[in-house]
C-alpha positions, 0 to 999 in steps of 0.5 A: 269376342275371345281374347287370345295370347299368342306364343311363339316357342323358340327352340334348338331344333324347331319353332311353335307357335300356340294360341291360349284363350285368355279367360278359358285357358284352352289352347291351339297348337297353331305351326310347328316347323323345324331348324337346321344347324351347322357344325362348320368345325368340331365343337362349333354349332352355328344357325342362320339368324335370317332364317330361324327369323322367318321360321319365328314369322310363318309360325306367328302368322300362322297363330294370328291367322287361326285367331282371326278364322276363329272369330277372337283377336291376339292381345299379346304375344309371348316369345320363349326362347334358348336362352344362351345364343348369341346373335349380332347385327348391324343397327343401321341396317339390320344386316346379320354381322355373324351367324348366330352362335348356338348355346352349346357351341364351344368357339368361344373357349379361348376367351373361357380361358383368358378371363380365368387367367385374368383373374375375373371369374370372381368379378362375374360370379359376385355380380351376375351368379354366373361361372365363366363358361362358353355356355354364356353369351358374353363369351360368345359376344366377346368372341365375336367382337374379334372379328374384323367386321363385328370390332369395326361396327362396334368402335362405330357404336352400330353393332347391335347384340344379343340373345334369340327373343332380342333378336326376333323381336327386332325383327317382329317390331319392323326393326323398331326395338332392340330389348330384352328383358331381365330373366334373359338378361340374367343369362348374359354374364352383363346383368348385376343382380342386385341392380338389374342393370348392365354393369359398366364395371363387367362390361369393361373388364370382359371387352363388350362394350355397353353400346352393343347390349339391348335395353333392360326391361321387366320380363312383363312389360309392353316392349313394342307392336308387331309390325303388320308387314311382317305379321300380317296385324299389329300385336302388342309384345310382352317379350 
């Protein structure tokens, strides 16, 4: 029976889903299928999380599906994602906090420039090689926590954040994993390099509190099994 590793790519404008053969190498492109943005204001570019998750789902579905028609069975599923979003919901519930905040959007420029005037662009370069910019999810997640919703929820410690592959994978696993894993987290202005952990220190000075961060994992690594109501089999998940 063939083998196959399913792969969900996760992109700005549309979603794919592929199927590879583990030992041959060949391929299936098996569902592509567009997302919409919204631009509420000028330099703002938002999606809806629920929706850009079940687009992520039909595509998976879709790949488990032609896996099974095809006689093979899925080993794993990979995600590839936009690296840089930002996307928080409540832990208890799963309920979305805010739409998600797309990695070109520039609502977060006020807190771009009160961390310069704070002096610590030096801090978040020496730990996380990264510069002080709105491209980055902790603004983005900074920006967020001043919303009166996200700030209560995270002073109850029931705010869960994080960039597009932690939140699809939240919901492929049933809601049983809140993870990322290093690569990603190397793009979260959070992660120290040298430690491959949240700093407390970077944490604190740039207002996001630890609580709110997924767990830290090595980018091949068994994070969690598809929930079979949502994907219709259980899968292993290497992120």
């Amino acid at each position: 029976m063939a083998r196959y590793v399913i792969a969900a790519d996760c992109g700005t404008t549309s979603v794919r889903s592929l199927a590879f053969d583990v030992d041959t190498g060949r391929h299936q492109v098996c569902h592509s299928e567009p997302v919409s943005l919204s631009f509420p204001q000028p330099g703002w570019v938002e999606v809806d999380p629920d929706l850009l998750a079940q687009v992520t789902i039909r595509a998976v579905r879709a790949a488990v599906d032609w896996v099974a028609q095809s006689g093979g069975t899925a080993v794993a599923l990979g995600l590839t994602n936009m690296r840089e979003s930002a996307f928080t919901w409540q832990k208890s519930t799963g309920q979305i906090v805010y739409p998600g905040i797309m990695w070109m959007s520039q609502q977060s420029e006020p807190v771009v420039e009160e961390w310069r005037a704070a002096g610590v662009e030096e801090l978040i370069r020496s730990r996380t090689g990264l510069s002080n910019h709105s491209f980055f999810f902790g603004s983005k997640l900074a920006w967020l926590l001043r919303t009166n919703s996200a700030k209560k929820l995270a002073d109850q410690g029931d705010l869960a954040a994080g960039t597009l592959e932690s939140w699809l994978l939240y919901r492929l696993t049933g809601g049983a994993v809140h993870a990322t894993d290093v690569s990603n987290g190397s793009r979260y202005q959070f992660m120290d390099l040298k430690t491959r952990m949240w700093d407390d220190e970077l944490c604190e000075a740039l207002g996001v509190p630890r609580s709110t961060l997924p767990d830290l994992r090595p980018s091949e690594y068994h994070f969690g099994t598809t929930a079979p109501d949502v994907c219709g089999r259980r899968s292993r998940s290497p992120g």
